[in-house]
ChimeraX commands (.cxc) that place a marker at each C-alpha (Angstrom):
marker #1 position 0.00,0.00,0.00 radius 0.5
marker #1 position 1.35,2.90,-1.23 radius 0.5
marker #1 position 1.96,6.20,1.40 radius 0.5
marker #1 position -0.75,8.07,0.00 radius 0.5
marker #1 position -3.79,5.33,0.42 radius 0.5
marker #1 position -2.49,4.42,3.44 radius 0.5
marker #1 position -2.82,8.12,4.34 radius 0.5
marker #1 position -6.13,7.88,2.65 radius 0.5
marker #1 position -6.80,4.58,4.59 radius 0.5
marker #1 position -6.18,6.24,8.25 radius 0.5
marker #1 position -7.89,9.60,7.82 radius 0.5
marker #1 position -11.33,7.27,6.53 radius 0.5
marker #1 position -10.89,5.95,10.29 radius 0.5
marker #1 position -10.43,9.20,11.80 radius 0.5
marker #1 position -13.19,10.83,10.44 radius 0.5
marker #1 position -15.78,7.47,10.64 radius 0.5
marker #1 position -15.83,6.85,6.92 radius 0.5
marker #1 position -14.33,3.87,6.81 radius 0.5
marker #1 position -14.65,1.32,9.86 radius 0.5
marker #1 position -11.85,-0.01,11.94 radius 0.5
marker #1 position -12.79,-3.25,10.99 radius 0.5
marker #1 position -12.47,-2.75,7.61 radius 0.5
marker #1 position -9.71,-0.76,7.55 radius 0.5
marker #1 position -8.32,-3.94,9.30 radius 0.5
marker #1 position -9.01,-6.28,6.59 radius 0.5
marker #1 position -8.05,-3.90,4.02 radius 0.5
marker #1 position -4.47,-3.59,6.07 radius 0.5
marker #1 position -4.39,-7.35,6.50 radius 0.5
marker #1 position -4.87,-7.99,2.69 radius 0.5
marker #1 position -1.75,-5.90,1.84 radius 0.5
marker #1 position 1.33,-7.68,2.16 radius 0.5
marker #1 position 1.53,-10.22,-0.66 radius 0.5
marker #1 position -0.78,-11.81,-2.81 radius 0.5
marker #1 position 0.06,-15.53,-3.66 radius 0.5
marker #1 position -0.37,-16.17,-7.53 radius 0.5
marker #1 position 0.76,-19.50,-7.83 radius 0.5
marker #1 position 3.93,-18.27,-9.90 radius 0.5
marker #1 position 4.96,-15.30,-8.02 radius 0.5
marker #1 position 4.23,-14.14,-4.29 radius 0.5
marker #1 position 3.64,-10.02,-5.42 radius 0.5
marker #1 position 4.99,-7.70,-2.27 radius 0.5
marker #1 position 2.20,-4.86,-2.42 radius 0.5
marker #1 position 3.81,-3.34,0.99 radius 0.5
marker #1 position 7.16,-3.21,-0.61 radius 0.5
marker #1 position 6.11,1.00,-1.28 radius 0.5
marker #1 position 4.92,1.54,2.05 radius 0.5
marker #1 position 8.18,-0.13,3.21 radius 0.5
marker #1 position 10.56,1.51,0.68 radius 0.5
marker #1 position 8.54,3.99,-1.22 radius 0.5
marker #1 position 9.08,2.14,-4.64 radius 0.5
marker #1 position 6.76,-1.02,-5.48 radius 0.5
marker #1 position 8.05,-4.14,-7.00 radius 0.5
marker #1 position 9.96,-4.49,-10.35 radius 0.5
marker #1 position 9.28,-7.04,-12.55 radius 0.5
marker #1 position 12.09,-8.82,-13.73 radius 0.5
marker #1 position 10.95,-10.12,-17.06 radius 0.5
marker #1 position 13.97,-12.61,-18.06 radius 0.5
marker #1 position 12.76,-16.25,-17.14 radius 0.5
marker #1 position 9.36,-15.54,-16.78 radius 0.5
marker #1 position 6.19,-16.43,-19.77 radius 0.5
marker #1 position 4.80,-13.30,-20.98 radius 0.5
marker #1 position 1.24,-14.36,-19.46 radius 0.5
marker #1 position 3.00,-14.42,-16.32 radius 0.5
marker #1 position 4.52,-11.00,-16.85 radius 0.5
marker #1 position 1.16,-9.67,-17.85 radius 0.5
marker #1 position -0.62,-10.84,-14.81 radius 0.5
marker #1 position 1.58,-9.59,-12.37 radius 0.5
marker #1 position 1.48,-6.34,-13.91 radius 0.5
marker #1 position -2.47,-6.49,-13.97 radius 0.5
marker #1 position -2.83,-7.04,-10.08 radius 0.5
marker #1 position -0.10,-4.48,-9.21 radius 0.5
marker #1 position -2.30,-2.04,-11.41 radius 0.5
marker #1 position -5.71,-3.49,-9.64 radius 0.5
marker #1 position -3.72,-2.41,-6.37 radius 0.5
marker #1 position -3.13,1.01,-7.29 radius 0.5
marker #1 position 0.59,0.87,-8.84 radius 0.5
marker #1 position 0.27,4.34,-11.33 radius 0.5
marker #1 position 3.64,3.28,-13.22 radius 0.5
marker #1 position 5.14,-0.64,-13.66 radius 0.5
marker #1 position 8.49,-1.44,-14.29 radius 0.5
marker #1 position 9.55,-3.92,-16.21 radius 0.5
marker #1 position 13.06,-4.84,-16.57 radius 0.5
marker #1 position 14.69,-7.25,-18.93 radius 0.5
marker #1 position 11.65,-8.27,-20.81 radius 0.5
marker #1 position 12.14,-9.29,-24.29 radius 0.5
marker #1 position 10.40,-8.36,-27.72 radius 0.5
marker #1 position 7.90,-11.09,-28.17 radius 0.5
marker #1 position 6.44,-10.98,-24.43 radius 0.5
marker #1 position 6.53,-6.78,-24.81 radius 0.5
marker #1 position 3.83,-7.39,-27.33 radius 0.5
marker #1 position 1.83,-9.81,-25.91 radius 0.5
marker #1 position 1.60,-7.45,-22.55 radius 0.5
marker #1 position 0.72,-4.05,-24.95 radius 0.5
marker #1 position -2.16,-6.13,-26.53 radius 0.5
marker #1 position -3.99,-5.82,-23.14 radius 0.5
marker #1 position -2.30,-3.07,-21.04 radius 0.5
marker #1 position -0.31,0.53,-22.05 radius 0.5
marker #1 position 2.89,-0.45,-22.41 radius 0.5
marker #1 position 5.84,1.78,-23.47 radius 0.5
marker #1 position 9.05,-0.53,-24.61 radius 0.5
marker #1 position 12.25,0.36,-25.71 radius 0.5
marker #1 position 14.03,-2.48,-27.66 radius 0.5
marker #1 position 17.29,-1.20,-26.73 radius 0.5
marker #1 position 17.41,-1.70,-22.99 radius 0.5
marker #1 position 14.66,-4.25,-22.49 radius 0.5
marker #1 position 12.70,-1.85,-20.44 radius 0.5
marker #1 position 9.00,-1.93,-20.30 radius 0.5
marker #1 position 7.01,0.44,-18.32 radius 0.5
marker #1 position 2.93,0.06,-18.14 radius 0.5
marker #1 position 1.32,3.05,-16.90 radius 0.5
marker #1 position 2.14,6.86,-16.93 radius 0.5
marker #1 position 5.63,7.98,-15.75 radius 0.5
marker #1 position 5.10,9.71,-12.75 radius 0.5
marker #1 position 6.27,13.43,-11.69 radius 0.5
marker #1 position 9.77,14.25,-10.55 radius 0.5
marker #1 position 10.24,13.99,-6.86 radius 0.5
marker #1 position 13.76,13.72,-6.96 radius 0.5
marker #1 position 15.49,17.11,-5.31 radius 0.5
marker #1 position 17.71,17.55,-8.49 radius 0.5
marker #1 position 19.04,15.48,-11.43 radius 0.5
marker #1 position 21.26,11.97,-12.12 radius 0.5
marker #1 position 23.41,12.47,-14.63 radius 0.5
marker #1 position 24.32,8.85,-16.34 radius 0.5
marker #1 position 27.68,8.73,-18.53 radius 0.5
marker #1 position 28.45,6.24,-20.97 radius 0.5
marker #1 position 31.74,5.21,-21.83 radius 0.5
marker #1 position 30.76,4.09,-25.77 radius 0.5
marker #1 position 27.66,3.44,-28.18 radius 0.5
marker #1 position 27.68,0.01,-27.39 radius 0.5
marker #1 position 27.24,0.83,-23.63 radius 0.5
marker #1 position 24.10,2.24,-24.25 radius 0.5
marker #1 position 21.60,-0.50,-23.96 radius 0.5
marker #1 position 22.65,-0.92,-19.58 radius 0.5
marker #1 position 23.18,3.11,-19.53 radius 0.5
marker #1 position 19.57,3.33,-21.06 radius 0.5
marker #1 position 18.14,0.95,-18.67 radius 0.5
marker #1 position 19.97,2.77,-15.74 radius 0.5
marker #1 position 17.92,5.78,-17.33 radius 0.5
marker #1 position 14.55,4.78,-17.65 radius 0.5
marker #1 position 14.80,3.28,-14.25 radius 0.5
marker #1 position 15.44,6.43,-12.88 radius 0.5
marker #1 position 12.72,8.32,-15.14 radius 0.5
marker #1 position 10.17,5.68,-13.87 radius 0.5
marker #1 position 11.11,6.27,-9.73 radius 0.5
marker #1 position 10.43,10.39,-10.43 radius 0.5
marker #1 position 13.93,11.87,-11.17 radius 0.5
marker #1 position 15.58,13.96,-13.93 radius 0.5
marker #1 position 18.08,12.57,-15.95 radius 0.5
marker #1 position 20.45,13.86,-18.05 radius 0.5
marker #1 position 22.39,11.28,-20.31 radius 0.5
marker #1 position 26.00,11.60,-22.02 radius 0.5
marker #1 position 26.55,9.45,-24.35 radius 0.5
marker #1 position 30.02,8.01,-26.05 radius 0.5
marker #1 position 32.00,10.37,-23.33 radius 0.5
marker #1 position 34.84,7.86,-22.64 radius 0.5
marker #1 position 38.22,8.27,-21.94 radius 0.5
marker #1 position 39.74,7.66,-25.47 radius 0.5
marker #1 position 38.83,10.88,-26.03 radius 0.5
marker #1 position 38.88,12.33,-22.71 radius 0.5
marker #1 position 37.85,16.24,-24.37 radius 0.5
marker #1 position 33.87,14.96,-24.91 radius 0.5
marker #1 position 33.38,14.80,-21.09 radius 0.5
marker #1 position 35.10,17.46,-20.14 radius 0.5
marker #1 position 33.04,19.66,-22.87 radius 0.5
marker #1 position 29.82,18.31,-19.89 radius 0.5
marker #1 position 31.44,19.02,-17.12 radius 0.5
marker #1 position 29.10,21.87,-15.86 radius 0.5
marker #1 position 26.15,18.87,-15.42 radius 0.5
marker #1 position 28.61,16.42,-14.08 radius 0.5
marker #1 position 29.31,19.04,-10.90 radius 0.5
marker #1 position 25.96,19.94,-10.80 radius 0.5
marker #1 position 24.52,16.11,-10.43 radius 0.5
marker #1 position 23.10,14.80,-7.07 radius 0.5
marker #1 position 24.57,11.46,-8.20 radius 0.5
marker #1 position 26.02,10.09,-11.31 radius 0.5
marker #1 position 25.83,7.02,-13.13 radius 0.5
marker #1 position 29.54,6.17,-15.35 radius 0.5
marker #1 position 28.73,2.97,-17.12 radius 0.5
marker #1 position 31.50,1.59,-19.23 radius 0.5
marker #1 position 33.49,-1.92,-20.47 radius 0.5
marker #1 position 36.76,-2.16,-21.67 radius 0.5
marker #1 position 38.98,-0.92,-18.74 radius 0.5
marker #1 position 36.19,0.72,-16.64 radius 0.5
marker #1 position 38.31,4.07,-16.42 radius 0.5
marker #1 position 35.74,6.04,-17.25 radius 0.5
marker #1 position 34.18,5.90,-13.37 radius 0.5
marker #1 position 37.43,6.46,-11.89 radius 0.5
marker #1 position 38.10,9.87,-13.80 radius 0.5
marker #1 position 34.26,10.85,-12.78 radius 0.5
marker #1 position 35.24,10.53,-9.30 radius 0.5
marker #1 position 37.89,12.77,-9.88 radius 0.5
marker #1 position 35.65,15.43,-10.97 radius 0.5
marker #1 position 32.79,16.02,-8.81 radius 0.5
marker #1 position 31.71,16.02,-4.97 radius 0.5
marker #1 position 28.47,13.91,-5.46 radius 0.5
marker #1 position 28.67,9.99,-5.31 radius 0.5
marker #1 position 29.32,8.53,-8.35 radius 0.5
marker #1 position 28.01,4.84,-9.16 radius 0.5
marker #1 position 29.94,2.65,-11.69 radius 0.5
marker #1 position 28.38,0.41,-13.76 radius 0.5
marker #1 position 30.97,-2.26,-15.81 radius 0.5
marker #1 position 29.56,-3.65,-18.38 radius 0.5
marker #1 position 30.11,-7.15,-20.76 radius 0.5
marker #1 position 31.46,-4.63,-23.32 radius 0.5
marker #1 position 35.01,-5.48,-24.84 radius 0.5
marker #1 position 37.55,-7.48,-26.19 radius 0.5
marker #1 position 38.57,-11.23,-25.19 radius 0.5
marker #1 position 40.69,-10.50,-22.15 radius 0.5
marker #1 position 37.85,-7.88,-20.70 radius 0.5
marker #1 position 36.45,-11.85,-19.49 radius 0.5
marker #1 position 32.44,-10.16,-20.24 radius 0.5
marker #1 position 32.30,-7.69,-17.80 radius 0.5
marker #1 position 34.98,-8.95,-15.26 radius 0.5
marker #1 position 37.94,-6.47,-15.93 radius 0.5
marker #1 position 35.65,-3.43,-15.68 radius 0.5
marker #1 position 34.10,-4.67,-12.25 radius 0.5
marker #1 position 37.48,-5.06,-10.73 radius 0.5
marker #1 position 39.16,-1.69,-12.56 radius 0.5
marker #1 position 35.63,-0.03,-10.95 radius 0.5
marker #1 position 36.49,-1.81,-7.43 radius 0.5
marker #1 position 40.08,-0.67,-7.69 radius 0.5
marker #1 position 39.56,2.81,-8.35 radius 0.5
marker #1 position 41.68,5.57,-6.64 radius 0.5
marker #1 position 38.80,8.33,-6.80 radius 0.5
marker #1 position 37.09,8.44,-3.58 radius 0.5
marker #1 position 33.08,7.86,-3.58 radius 0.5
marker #1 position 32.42,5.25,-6.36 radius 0.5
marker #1 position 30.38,2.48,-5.61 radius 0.5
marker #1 position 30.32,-0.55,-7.91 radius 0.5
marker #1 position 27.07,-2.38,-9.08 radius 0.5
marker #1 position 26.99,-5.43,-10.68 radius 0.5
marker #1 position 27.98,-6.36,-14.00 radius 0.5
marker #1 position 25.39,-4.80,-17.18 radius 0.5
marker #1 position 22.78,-3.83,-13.70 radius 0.5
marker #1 position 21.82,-0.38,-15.22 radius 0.5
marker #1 position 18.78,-0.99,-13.22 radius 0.5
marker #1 position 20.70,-1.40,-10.21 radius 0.5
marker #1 position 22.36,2.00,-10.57 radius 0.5
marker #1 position 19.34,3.48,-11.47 radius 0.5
marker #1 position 17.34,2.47,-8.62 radius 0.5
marker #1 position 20.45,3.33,-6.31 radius 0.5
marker #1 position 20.74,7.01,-8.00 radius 0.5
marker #1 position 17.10,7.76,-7.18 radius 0.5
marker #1 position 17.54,6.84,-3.33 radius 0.5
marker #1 position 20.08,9.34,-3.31 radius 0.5
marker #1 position 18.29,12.24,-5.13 radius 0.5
marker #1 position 15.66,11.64,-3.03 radius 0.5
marker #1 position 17.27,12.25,0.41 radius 0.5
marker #1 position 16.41,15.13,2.02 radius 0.5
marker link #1:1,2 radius 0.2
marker link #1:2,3 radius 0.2
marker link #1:3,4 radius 0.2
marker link #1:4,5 radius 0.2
marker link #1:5,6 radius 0.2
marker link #1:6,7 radius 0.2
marker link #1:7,8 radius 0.2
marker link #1:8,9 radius 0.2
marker link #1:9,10 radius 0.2
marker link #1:10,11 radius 0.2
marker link #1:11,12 radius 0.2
marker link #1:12,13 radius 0.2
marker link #1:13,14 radius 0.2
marker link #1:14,15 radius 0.2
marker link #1:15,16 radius 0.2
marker link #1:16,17 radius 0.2
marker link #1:17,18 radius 0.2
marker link #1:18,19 radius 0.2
marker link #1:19,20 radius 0.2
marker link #1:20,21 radius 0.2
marker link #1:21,22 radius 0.2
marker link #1:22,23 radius 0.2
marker link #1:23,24 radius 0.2
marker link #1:24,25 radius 0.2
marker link #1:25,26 radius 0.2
marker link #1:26,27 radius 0.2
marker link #1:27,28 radius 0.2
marker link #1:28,29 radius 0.2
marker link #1:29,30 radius 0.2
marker link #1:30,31 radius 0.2
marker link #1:31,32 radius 0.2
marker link #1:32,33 radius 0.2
marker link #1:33,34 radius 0.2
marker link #1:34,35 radius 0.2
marker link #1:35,36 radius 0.2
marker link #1:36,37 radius 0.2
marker link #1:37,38 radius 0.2
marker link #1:38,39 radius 0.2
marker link #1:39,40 radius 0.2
marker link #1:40,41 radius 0.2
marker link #1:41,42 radius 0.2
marker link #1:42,43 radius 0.2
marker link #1:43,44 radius 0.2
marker link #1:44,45 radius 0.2
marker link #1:45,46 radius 0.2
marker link #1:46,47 radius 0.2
marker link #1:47,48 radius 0.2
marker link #1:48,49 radius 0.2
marker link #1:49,50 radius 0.2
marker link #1:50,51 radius 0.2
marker link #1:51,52 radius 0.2
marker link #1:52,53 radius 0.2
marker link #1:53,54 radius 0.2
marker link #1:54,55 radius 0.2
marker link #1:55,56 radius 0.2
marker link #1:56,57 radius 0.2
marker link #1:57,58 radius 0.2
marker link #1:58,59 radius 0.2
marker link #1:59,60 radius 0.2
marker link #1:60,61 radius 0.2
marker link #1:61,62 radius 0.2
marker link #1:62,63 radius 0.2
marker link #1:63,64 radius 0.2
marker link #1:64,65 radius 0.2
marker link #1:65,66 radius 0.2
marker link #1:66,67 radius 0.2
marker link #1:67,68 radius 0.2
marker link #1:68,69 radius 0.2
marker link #1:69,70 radius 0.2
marker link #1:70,71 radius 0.2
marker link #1:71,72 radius 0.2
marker link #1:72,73 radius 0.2
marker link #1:73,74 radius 0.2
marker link #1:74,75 radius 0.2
marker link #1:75,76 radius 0.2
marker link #1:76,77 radius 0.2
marker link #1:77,78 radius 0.2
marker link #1:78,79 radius 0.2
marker link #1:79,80 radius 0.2
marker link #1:80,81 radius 0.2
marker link #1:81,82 radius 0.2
marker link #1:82,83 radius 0.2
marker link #1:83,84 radius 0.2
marker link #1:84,85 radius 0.2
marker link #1:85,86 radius 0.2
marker link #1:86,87 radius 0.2
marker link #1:87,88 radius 0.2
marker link #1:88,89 radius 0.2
marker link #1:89,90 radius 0.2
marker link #1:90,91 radius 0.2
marker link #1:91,92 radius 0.2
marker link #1:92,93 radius 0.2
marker link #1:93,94 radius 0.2
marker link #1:94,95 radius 0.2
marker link #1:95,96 radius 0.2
marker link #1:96,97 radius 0.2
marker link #1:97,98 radius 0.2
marker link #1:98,99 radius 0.2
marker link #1:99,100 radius 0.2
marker link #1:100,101 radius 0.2
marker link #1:101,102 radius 0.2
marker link #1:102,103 radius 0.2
marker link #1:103,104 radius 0.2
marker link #1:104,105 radius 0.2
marker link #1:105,106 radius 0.2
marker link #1:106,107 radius 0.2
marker link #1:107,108 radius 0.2
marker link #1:108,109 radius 0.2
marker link #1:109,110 radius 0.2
marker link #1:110,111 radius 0.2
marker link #1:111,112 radius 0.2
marker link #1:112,113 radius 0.2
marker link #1:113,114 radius 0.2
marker link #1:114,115 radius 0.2
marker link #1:115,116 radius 0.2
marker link #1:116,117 radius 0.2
marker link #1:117,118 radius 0.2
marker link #1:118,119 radius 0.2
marker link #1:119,120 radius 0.2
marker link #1:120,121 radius 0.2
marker link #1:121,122 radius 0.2
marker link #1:122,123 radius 0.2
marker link #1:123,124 radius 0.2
marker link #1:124,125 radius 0.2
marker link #1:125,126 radius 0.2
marker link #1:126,127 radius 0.2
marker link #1:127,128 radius 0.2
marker link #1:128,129 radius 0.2
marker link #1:129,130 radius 0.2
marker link #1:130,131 radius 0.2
marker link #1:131,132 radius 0.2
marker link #1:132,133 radius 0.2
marker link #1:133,134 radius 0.2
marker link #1:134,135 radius 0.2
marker link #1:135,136 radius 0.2
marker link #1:136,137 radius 0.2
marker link #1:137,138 radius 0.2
marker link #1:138,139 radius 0.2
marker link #1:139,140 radius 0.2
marker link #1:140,141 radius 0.2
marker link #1:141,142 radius 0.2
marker link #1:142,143 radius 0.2
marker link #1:143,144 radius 0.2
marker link #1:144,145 radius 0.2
marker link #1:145,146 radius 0.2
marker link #1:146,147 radius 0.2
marker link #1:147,148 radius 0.2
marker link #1:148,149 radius 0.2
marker link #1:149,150 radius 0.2
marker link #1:150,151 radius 0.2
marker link #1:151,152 radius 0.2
marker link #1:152,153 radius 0.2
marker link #1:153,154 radius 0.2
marker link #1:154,155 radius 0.2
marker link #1:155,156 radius 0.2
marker link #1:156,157 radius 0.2
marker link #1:157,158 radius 0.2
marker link #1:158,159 radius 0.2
marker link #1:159,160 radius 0.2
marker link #1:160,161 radius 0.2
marker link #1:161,162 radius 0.2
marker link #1:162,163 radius 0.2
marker link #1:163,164 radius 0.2
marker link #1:164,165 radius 0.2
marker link #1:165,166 radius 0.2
marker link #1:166,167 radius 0.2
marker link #1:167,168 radius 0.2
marker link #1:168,169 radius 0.2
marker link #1:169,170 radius 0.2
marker link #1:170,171 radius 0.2
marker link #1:171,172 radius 0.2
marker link #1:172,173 radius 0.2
marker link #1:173,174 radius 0.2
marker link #1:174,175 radius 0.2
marker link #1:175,176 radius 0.2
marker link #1:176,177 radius 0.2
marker link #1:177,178 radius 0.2
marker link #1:178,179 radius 0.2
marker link #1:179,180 radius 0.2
marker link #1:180,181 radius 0.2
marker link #1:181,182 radius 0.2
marker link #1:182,183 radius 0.2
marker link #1:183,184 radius 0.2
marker link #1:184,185 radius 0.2
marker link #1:185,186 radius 0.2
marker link #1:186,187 radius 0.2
marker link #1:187,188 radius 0.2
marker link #1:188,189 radius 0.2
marker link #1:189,190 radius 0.2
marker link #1:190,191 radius 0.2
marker link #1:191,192 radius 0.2
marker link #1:192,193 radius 0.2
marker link #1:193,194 radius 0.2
marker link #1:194,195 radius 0.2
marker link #1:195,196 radius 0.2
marker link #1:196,197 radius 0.2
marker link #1:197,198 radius 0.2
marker link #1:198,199 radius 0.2
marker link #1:199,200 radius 0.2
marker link #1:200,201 radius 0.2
marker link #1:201,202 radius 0.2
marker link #1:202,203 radius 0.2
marker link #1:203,204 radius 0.2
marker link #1:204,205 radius 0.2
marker link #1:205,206 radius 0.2
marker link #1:206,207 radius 0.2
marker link #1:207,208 radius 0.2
marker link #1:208,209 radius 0.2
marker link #1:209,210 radius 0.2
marker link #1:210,211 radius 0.2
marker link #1:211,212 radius 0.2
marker link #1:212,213 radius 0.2
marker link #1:213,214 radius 0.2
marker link #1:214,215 radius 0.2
marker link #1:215,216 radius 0.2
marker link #1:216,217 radius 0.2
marker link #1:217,218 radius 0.2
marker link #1:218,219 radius 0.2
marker link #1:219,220 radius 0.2
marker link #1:220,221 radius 0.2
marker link #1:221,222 radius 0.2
marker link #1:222,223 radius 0.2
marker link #1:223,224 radius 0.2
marker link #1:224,225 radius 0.2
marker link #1:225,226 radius 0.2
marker link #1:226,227 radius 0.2
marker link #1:227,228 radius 0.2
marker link #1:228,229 radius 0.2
marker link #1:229,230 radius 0.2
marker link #1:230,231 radius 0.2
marker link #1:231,232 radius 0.2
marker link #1:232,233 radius 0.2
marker link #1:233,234 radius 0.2
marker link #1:234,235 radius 0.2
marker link #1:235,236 radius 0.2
marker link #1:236,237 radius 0.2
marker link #1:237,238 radius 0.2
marker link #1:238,239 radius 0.2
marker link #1:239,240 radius 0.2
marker link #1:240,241 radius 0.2
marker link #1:241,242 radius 0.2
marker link #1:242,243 radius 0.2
marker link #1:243,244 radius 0.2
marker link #1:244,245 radius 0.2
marker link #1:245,246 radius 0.2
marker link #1:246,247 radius 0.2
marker link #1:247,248 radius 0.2
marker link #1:248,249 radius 0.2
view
């Protein structure tokens, strides 16, 4: 139950429009609902003020569908779907409003909602073929109500196209350097601005880059102080984390 039914929920009490009884039930009906397939956590927004993510890789597109039916039911305004491929994208848009985007994987069902976020993420990409995790690490971010602002192909063999940004880098309340290869691209963000910056490697690269594995331990290595390392190709991840922070008071 999101904060604002609950809200809704407690001042129906205190003014006698809704029953303590049923506000009871109502509060005793929130925490999960058991579909066979999936267990959905409908107090996950009171808890953390985001609801659940689909993860769409492994699961049917019925299944998909479904879940994202009774999260709407419950009053979920915006669903995000994460890894989901083409052919399940369409069978979900032939019964809900879905906006996909090939490149990242990303579905979202519902209306993005309003920035909340106190100022903007700013996500850096090391090359083109980074895009489809920095574009999921965006989208992410759009969907949990912050600005974004998205540099793309700014790595470090040609060090002069990020510096040419560097007014939104220092102005960011967190930014997102996603890059293969080496990973050096998060190490010389750190070196440039006082927010925290949160590295994303990626499987991007030649033989020895071992599909992500170089990056991640470049990005764990790095001299700069305040980078944080996700997971290998988690855009989401380092979306999700970016909004926490621009939405700390």
């Amino acid at each position: 139950m999101e904060n604002s039914r609950l809200t809704k929920l407690l001042e129906g009490v205190a003014n006698g429009k809704v029953g303590v009884e049923e506000a009871v039930l109502q509060l005793k009906m929130e925490p999960f609902e058991d579909l066979g397939f999936a267990k959905l956590d409908y107090h996950r927004s009171l808890r953390q003020g985001v609801g659940e993510v689909i993860y769409g890789e492994g699961k049917t597109g019925s299944q998909i569908l479904e879940i994202a039916k009774a999260f709407l039911e419950k009053g979920e305004t915006c669903v995000l779907i994460t890894r989901m491929s083409e052919d399940k994208a369409n069978l979900v848009s032939k019964e809900l409003p879905l906006e996909y985007d090939t490149w990242s994987r990303v579905g979202i069902v519902g209306d993005m909602p309003q920035i909340s976020g106190r100022g903007k993420i700013v996500i850096a990409s090391g090359g083109t073929s980074d895009m489809p995790v920095a574009r999921e690490a965006e989208l992410t971010a759009r969907a949990l109500g912050n600005q974004v602002v998205c540099l793309y192909d700014v790595g470090v063999a040609g060090l002069h196209r990020l510096l040419a940004h560097i007014e939104d880098l220092m102005s960011a309340r967190a930014v997102i350097a996603v890059a293969g290869m080496e990973g050096a691209l998060a190490s010389v963000v750190g070196g440039l601005v006082a927010c925290p910056v949160i590295a994303v490697p990626t499987s991007v690269g030649y033989g020895a880059s071992f599909g992500g594995v170089s990056a991640l331990l470049s990005m764990l290595n790095s001299c700069a102080s305040g980078v944080s390392v996700v997971n290998i190709d988690n855009g989401f991840g380092a979306g999700y984390l970016a909004s926490m922070i621009n939405h700390i008071s």
